[in-house]
C-alpha positions as CSV (number, residue, x, y, z in Angstrom):
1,X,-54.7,10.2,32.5
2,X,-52.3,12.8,33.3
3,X,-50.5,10.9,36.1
4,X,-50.1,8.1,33.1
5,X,-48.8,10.3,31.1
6,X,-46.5,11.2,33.6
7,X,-45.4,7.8,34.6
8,X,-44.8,7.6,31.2
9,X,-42.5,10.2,30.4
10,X,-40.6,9.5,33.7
11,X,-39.9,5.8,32.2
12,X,-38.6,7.2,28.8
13,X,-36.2,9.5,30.9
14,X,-34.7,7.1,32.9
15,X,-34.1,4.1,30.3
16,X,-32.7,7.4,27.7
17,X,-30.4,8.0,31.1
18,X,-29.3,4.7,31.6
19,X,-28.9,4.0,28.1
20,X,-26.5,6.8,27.5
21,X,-24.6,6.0,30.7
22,X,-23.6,2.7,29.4
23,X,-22.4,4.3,26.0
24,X,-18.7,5.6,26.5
25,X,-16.4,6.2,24.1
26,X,-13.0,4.4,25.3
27,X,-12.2,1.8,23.1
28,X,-11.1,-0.7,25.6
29,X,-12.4,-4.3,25.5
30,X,-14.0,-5.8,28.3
31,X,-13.4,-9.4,28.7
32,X,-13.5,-11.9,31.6
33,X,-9.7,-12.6,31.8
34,X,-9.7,-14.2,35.4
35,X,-10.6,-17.6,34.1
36,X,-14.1,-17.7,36.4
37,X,-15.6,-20.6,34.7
38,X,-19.1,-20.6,36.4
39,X,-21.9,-22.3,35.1
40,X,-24.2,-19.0,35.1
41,X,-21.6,-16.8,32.1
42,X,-23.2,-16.0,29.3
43,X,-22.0,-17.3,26.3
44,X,-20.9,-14.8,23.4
45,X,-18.8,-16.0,19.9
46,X,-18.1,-12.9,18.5
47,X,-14.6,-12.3,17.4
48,X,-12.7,-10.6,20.7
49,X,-15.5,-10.9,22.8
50,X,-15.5,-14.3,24.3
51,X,-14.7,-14.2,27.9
52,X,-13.2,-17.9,27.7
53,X,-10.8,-17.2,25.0
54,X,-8.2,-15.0,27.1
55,X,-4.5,-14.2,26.0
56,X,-4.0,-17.1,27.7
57,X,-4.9,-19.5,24.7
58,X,-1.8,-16.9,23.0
59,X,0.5,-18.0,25.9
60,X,1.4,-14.3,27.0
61,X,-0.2,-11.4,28.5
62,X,1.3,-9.0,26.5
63,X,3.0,-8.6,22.9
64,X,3.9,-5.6,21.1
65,X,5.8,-5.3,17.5
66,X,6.8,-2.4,15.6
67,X,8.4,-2.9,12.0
68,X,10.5,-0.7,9.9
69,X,10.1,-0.7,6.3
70,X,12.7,1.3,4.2
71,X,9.8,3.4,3.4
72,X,8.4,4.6,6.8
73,X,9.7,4.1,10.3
74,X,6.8,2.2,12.3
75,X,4.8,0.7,9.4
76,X,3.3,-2.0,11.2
77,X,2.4,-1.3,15.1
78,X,0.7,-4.1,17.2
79,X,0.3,-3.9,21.4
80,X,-1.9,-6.2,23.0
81,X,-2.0,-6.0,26.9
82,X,-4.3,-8.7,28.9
83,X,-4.8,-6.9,32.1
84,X,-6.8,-8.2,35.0
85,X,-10.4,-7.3,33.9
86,X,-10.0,-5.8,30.6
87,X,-7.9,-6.5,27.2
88,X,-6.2,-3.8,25.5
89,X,-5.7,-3.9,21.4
90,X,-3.8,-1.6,19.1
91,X,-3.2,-2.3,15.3
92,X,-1.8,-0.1,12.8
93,X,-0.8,-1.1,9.8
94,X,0.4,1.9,7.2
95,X,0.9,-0.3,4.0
96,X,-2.8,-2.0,4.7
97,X,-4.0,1.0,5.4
98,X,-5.2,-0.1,9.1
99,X,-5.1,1.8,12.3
100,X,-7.3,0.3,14.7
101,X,-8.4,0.1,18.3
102,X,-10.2,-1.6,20.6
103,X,-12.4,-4.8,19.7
104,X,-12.0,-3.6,16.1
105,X,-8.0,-4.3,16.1
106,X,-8.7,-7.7,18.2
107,X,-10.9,-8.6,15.5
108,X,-7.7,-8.5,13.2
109,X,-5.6,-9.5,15.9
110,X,-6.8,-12.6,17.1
111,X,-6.3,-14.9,14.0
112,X,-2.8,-13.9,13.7
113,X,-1.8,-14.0,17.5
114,X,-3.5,-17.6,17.3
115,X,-0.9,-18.5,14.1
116,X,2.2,-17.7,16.5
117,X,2.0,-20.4,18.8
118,X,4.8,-19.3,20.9
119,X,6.4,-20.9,23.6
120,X,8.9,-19.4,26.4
121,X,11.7,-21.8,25.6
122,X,11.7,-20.2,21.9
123,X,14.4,-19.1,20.5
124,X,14.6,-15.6,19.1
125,X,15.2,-17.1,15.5
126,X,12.2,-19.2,15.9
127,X,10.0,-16.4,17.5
128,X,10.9,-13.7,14.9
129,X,10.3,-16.1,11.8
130,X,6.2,-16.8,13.4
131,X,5.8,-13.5,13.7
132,X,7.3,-12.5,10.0
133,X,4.9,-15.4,8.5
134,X,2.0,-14.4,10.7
135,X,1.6,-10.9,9.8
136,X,2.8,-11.0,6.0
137,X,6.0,-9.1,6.6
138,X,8.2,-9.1,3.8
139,X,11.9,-9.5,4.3
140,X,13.0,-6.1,2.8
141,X,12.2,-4.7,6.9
142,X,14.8,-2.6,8.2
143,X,14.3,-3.1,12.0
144,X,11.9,-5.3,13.9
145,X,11.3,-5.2,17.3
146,X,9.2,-7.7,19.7
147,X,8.0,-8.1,23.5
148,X,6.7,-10.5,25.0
149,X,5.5,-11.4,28.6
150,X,4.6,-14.4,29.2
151,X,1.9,-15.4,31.8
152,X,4.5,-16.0,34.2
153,X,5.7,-12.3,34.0
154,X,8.8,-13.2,32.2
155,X,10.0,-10.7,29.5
156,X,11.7,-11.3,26.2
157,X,12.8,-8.3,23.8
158,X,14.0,-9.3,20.6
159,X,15.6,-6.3,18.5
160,X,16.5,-7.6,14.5
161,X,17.8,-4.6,12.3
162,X,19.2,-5.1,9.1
């Protein structure tokens, strides 16, 4: 009885241990972004988790905006980074009242980097118009800036201040 007791204890230890070691607290989602399609993946449809729904269905690796309203300098933030083995999301948002990380800022992220539909051949008009619609910025902005690289490492910077 006592050695059961013991075995038992010793279990509750080590599944506590390993539990907590697979609890962090970096905010960093962790997606398959190497395209592996092998038949063994798991399958998971929640919003910025699904390892075969990379940046690359966005048509960059990374994009970053920051928007000036004539009330406050950076009022809209956004920096998304597809790295090798991870995906990186930043969203803040001051008039919405957002600042977000992680797979909570993909979450908002992904329906609105899905309505851009850029393309490298794009011109800056064109690119600066999807992203206005896309993320519900009124025209009264003072300064918008946007990069962009897309999956072939190219960069574009667009810089539009009124």
């Amino acid at each position: 009885m006592k050695s059961k007791k013991k075995l038992i204890v010793a279990s509750l230890m080590l599944s506590s241990a390993i539990v907590l070691g697979a609890c962090g607290d970096k905010d960093e989602i962790t997606k398959d972004v190497t395209n592996n399609n092998t038949s063994n993946d798991i399958e998971d449809t929640a919003p910025g988790e699904n390892p075969a729904d990379t940046g690359d269905s966005f048509g960059f690796r990374k994009f970053e905006l920051e928007v000036d309203t004539p009330e406050q300098e950076d009022a809209i933030t956004v920096n998304y980074e597809e790295e090798k083995d991870s995906t990186d999301a930043e969203y803040t948002n001051t008039p919405e009242n957002l600042n977000l990380t992680g797979d909570e800022a993909m979450a908002q992220l992904e329906p609105l980097l899905h309505k851009l539909k850029f393309e490298p051949e794009m011109s800056d008009e064109v690119i600066t118009e999807r992203v206005l619609k896309a993320f519900g910025i009124e025209d009264t902005y003072k300064k918008i800036e946007i990069e962009i690289i897309w999956l072939n490492d190219e960069k574009k910077e667009i810089e539009v201040v009124k």
